[in-house]
C-alpha positions in Angstrom: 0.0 0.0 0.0 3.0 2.4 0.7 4.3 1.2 -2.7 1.2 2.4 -4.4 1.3 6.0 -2.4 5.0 6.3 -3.4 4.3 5.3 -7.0 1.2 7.8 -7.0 3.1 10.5 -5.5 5.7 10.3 -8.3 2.9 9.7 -10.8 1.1 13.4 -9.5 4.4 15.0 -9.3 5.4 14.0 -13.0 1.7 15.0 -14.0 2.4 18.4 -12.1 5.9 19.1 -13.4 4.3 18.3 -17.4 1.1 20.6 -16.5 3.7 23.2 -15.5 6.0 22.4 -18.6 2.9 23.0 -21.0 1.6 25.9 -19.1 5.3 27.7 -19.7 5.5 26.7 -23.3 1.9 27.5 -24.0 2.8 30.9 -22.1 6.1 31.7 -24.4 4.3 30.9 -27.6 1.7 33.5 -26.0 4.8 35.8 -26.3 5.8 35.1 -29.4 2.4 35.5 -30.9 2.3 39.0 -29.2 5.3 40.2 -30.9 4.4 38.9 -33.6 1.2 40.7 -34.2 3.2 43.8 -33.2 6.0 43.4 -35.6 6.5 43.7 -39.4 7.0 40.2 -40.7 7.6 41.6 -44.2 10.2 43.2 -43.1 13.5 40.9 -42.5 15.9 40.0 -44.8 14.1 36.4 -46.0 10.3 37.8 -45.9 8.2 36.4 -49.1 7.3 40.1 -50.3 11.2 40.8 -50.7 11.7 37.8 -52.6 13.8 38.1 -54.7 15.7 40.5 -52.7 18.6 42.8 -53.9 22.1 40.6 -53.4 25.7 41.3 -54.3 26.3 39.6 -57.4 29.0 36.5 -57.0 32.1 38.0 -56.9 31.9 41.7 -56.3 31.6 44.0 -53.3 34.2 41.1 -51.8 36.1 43.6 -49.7 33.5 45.7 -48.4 31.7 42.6 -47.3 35.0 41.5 -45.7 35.0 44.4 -43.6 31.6 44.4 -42.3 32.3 40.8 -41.6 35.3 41.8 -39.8 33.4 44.9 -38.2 30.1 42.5 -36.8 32.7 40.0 -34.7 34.5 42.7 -33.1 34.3 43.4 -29.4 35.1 46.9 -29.9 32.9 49.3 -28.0 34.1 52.4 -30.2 32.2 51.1 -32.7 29.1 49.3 -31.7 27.2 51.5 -34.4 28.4 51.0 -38.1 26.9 53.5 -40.6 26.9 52.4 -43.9 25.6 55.0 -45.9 26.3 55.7 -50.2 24.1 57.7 -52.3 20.5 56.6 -54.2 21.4 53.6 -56.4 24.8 52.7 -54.8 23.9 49.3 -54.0 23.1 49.8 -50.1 20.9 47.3 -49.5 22.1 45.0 -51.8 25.0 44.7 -49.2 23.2 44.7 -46.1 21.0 41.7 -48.0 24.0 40.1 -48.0 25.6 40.1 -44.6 22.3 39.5 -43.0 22.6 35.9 -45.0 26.2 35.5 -44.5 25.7 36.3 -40.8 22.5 34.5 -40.3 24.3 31.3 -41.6 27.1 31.8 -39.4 24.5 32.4 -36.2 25.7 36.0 -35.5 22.5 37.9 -36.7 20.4 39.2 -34.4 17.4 41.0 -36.4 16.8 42.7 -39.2 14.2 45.4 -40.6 14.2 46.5 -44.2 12.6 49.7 -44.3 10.6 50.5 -47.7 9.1 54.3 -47.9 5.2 54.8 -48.0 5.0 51.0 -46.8 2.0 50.0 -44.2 4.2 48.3 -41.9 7.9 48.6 -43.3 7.7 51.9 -43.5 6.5 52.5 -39.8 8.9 53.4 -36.8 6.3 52.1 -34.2 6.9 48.6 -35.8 10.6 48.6 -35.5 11.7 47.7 -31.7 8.8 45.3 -31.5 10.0 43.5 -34.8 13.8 43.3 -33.5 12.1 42.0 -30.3 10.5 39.3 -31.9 13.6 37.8 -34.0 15.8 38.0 -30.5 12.9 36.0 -28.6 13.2 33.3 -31.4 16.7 32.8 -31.5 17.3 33.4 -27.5 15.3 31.4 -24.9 16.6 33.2 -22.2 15.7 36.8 -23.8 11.9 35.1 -24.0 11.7 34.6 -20.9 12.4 38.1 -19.8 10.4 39.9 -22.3 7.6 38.0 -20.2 8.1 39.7 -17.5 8.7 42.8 -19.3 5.5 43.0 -21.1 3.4 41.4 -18.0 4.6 45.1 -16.2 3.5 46.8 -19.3 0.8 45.4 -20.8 0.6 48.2 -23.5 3.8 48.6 -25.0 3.0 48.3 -28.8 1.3 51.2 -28.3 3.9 53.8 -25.9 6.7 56.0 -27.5 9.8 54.0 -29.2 11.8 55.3 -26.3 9.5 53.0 -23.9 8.9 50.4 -26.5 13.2 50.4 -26.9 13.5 49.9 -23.3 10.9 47.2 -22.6 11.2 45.1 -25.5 14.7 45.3 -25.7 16.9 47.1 -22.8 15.6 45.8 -19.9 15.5 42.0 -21.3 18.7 42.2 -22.0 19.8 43.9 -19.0 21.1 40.1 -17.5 21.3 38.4 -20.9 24.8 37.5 -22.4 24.5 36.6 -25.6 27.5 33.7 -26.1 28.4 35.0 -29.6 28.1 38.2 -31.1 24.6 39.4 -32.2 24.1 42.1 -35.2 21.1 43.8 -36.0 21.0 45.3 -39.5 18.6 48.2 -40.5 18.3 49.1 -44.2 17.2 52.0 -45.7 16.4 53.9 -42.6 15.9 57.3 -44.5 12.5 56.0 -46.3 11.1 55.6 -42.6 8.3 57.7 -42.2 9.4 61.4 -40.8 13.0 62.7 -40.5 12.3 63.4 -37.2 11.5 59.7 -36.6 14.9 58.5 -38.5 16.5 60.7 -35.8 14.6 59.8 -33.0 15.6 56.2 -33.8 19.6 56.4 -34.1 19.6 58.5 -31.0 17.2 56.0 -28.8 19.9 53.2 -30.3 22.7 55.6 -29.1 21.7 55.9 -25.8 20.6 52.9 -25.1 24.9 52.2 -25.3 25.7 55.0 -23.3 23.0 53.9 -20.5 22.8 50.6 -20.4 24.3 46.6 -20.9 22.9 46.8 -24.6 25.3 43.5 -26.0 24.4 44.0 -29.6 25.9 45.7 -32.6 24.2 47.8 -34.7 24.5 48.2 -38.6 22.3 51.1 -40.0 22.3 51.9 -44.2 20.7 54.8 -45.3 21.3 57.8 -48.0 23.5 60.1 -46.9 21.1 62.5 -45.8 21.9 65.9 -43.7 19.6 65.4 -41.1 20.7 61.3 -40.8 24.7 62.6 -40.9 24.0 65.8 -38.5 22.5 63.1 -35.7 25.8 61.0 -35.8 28.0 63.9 -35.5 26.5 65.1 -31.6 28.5 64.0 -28.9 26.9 61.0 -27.9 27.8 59.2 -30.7 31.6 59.9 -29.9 33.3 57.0 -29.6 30.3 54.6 -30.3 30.1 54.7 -34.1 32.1 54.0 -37.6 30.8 55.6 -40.7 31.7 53.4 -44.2 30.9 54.6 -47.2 30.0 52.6 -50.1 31.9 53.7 -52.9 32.4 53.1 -56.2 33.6 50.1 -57.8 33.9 50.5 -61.6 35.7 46.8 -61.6 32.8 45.1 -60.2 29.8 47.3 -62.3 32.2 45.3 -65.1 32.3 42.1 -63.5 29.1 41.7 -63.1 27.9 43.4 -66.6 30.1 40.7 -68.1 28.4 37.8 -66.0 25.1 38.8 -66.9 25.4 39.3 -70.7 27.3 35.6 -70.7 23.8 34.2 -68.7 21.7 35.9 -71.0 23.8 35.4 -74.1 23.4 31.2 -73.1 19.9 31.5 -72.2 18.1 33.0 -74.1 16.6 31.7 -77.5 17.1 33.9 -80.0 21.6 34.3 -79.0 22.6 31.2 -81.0 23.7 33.3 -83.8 24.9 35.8 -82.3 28.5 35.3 -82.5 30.8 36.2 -79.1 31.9 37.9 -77.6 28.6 39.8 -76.8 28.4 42.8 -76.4 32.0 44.2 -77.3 34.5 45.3 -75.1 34.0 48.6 -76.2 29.6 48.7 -75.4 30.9 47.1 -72.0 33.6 50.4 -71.3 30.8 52.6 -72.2 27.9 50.9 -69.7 30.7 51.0 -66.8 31.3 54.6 -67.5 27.9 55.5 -67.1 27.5 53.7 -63.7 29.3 55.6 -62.6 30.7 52.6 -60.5 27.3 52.2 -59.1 24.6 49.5 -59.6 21.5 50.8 -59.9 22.4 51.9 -63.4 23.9 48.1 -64.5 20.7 46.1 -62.9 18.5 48.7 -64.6 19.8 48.3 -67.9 20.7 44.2 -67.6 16.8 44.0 -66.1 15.6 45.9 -69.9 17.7 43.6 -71.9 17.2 40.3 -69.8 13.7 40.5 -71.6 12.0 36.8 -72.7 10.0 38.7 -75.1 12.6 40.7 -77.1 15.3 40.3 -78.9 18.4 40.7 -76.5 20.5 42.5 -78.9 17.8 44.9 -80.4 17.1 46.0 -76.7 21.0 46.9 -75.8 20.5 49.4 -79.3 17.9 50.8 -77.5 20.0 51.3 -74.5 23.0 52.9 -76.6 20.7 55.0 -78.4 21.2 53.0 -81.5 17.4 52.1 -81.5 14.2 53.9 -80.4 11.8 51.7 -78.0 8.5 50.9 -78.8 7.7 49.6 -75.6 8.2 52.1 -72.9 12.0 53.7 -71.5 14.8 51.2 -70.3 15.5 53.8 -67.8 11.8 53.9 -66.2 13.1 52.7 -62.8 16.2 55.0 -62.5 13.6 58.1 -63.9 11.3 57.4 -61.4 14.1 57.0 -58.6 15.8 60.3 -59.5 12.1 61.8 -59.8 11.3 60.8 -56.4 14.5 62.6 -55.2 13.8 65.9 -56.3 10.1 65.8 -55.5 11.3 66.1 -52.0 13.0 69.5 -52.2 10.6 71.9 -50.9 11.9 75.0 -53.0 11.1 74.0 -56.4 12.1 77.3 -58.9 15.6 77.2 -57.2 16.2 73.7 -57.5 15.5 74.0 -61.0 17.8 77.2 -62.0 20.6 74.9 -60.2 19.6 72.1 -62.0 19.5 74.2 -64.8 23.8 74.4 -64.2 24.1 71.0 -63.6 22.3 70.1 -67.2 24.8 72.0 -68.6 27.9 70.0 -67.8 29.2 72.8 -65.9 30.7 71.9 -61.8 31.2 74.9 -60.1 31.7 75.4 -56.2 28.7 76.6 -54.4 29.7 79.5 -54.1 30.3 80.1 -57.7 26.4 79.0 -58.9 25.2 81.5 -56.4 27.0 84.8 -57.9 26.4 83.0 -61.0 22.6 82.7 -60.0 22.1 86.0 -58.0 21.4 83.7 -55.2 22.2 84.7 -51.1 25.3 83.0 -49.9 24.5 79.3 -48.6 21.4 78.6 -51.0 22.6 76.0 -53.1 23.5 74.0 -50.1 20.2 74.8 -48.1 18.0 74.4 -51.7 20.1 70.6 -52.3 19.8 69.5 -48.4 17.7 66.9 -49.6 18.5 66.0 -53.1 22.5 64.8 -51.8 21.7 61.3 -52.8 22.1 62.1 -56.4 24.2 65.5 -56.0 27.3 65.8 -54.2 27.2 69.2 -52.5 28.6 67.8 -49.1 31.4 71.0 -48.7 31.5 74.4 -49.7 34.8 74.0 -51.0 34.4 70.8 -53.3 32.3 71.7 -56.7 28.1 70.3 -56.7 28.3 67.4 -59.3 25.6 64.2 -59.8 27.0 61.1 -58.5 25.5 59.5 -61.4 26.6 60.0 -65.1 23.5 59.3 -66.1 21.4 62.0 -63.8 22.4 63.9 -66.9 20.8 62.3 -69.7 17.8 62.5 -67.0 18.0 66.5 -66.7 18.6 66.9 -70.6 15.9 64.7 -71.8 12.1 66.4 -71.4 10.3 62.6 -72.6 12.1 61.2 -69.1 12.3 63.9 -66.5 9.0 65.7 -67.2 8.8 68.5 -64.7 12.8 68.3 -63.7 14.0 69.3 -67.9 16.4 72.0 -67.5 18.1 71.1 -70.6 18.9 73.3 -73.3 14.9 73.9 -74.7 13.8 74.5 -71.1 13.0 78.2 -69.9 15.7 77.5 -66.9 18.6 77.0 -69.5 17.5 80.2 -71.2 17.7 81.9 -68.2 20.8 80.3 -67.5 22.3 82.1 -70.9 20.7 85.5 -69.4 22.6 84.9 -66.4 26.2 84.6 -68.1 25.0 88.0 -69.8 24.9 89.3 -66.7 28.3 88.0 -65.3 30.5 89.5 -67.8 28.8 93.1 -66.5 30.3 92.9 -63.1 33.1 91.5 -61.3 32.7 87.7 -61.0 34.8 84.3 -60.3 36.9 84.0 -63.9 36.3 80.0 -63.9 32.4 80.6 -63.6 32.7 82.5 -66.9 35.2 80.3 -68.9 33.4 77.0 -67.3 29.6 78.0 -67.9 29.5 80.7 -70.9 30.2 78.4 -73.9 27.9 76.1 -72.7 24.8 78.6 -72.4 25.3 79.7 -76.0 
């Protein structure tokens, strides 16, 4: 009889212990579903809508990859941040695609949010701590645990400032949590986030959040090199916290990867069997690098026209050259309406244009220079451009305002592609343009704003 207690006592404790077992995996998976509903799914680097997602092309951006590899297993606390920033087009998330799958394989990635502008959830800052929450509760048991207890104390969370829904979700859970390898979160495209003043609010919560706390995680943030992103990075907190890496050009792998593509499409496609190699020449290749501009946006755009199923592959690379007109719409749509977008965000419109207006005319001048030139007040050109510097370099007063993209010029000089933005030489701007060079050889002004701009107007 004492047998049969014992062996019931065990029996009822067993039962107890697996009733308590599924009441804390039921309870977790309560958590996770929570976070769930509050985060942006879409948004990581392997969500369906992404798919396929912008990668580096085999081969090319090798060293910059190296050295954000190198950057994410560091334990150096000077440089938990990493900004990675390169201007519209340069290939930006294309990058940060790629080290989120080279570090996910390798166990060292923490969370990721691709941010896409006008977007119902990715383009939302409320969805961003909650979503980073979410990935770190699946990949850390511990972390789940404590986010628990978090969210039991605050039950609303999902719907408090980001500077609460920063320290609940991921501060405080982390507060007694060491990670036993390094964990990298990667934000992408942070400047199509709704609201400057959100982009800001978020790099400086991230900031603190270092400076005030255990916070074991590094933090990889790409954007356009916008002045209000840049000015943020440059106030003293950020001292000793953050690297800045810009993605430059790389006019050997815009090659490398234009001859990879035009080999895949010259074997795949079924109407190349005649077409004797090698396709296209060395010389068509030269000429598609140069206008890159060593950056990708202009090499996908115009492999993406020609890597067509239902036209001829060679007839569309004529169009591309100019060789050939297009029936069937622009090869450069994407880039026109990327550029388009830019612009649409600067607030002054009439100056932009008259600047534009010098641009289209092949002429790089210092600031300074366009606004004598221009009759403009001292500091215009940079204040007018504030929010166009992802296609126009006018980051110093001393260095002169140029595109980063050769082919932002064919944009500005052709009226069928940038509508409302033509400053070329039929547009009223350019005309007023040649009426300003009249006027500069009346008064005193900078010799090389003369020589540089008044063949060009006439």
């Amino acid at each position: 009889m004492k047998r049969i207690s014992v062996h019931l006592q065990s029996f009822q404790l067993d039962v107890m212990t697996s009733i308590e077992r599924l009441g804390l995996i039921n309870r977790m998976e309560a958590v996770l579903d929570k976070l769930r509903r509050a985060a942006a799914s879409d948004a990581s680097h392997d969500a369906g809508e992404r798919h396929p997602p912008p990668q580096c092309h085999p081969e090319t951006r090798m060293d910059i990859l190296a050295k954000l590899h190198e950057w994410s297993l560091e334990d150096d606390p000077t440089s938990r941040i990493l900004w990675l920033h390169g201007p519209a087009g340069a290939g930006k998330s294309a990058v940060a695609q790629t080290l989120c799958q080279n570090l996910e394989t390798e166990g060292h990635l923490g969370a990721s949010f691709f941010f896409k502008r006008g977007h119902p959830s990715r383009g939302q800052a409320t969805k961003l701590f909650p979503t980073i929450a979410y990935h770190l509760a699946n990949i850390l048991p511990e972390f789940k645990a404590a986010i628990d207890m978090c969210m039991e104390k605050e039950p609303t969370v999902f719907d408090k400032s980001l500077a609460i829904q920063l320290g609940k979700l991921v501060v405080a859970p982390l507060r007694d949590i060491t990670p036993t390898r390094p964990l990298v979160i990667v934000l992408d495209g942070l400047d199509e986030c709704e609201g400057e003043n959100l982009q800001q609010e978020i790099i400086q919560l991230i900031g603190q959040a270092f400076v005030q706390s255990h916070f074991p995680l590094r933090f990889l943030i790409a954007s356009r090199p916008e002045s209000h992103i840049s000015q943020v990075f440059q106030q003293s907190t950020f001292d000793g916290l953050h690297r800045k890496f810009n993605i430059r050009q790389s006019y050997d792998d815009i090659r490398i990867y234009l001859v990879a593509e035009f080999e895949r499409i010259h074997r795949d496609h079924e109407t190349m069997f005649d077409v004797p190699r090698p396709w296209p020449s060395q010389t068509v290749i030269q000429h598609l690098v140069d206008k890159s501009s060593g950056y990708f946006i202009y090499a996908a755009t115009v492999v993406k026209f020609i890597d067509d199923q239902d036209f001829r592959p060679t007839e569309r690379l004529e169009i591309v050259m100019g060789i050939a007109e297009s029936e069937h719409g622009s090869p450069f749509s994407v880039l026109d309406q990327l550029y388009a977008q830019i612009l649409e965000a600067v607030p002054v419109r009439r100056s932009l244009l008259r600047i534009l207006s010098v641009i289209a005319a092949g002429c790089y001048l210092l600031p300074a220079q366009i606004e004598q030139l221009l009759g403009m007040k001292s500091g215009d050109v940079r204040l007018t451009m504030r929010r166009a510097r992802s296609v126009i370099n006018v980051s110093s007063q001393s260095q002169d305002v140029i595109p980063h993209h050769a082919s932002f010029l064919d944009f500005l000089n052709d009226q069928t592609r940038s509508s409302i933005f033509y400053t070329g030489i039929r547009s009223v701007y350019y005309q007023s343009l040649a009426a300003d060079v009249l006027k500069a050889f009346s008064y005193t002004i900078d010799d090389r704003s003369v020589n540089a701009i008044g063949h060009v107007a006439w």
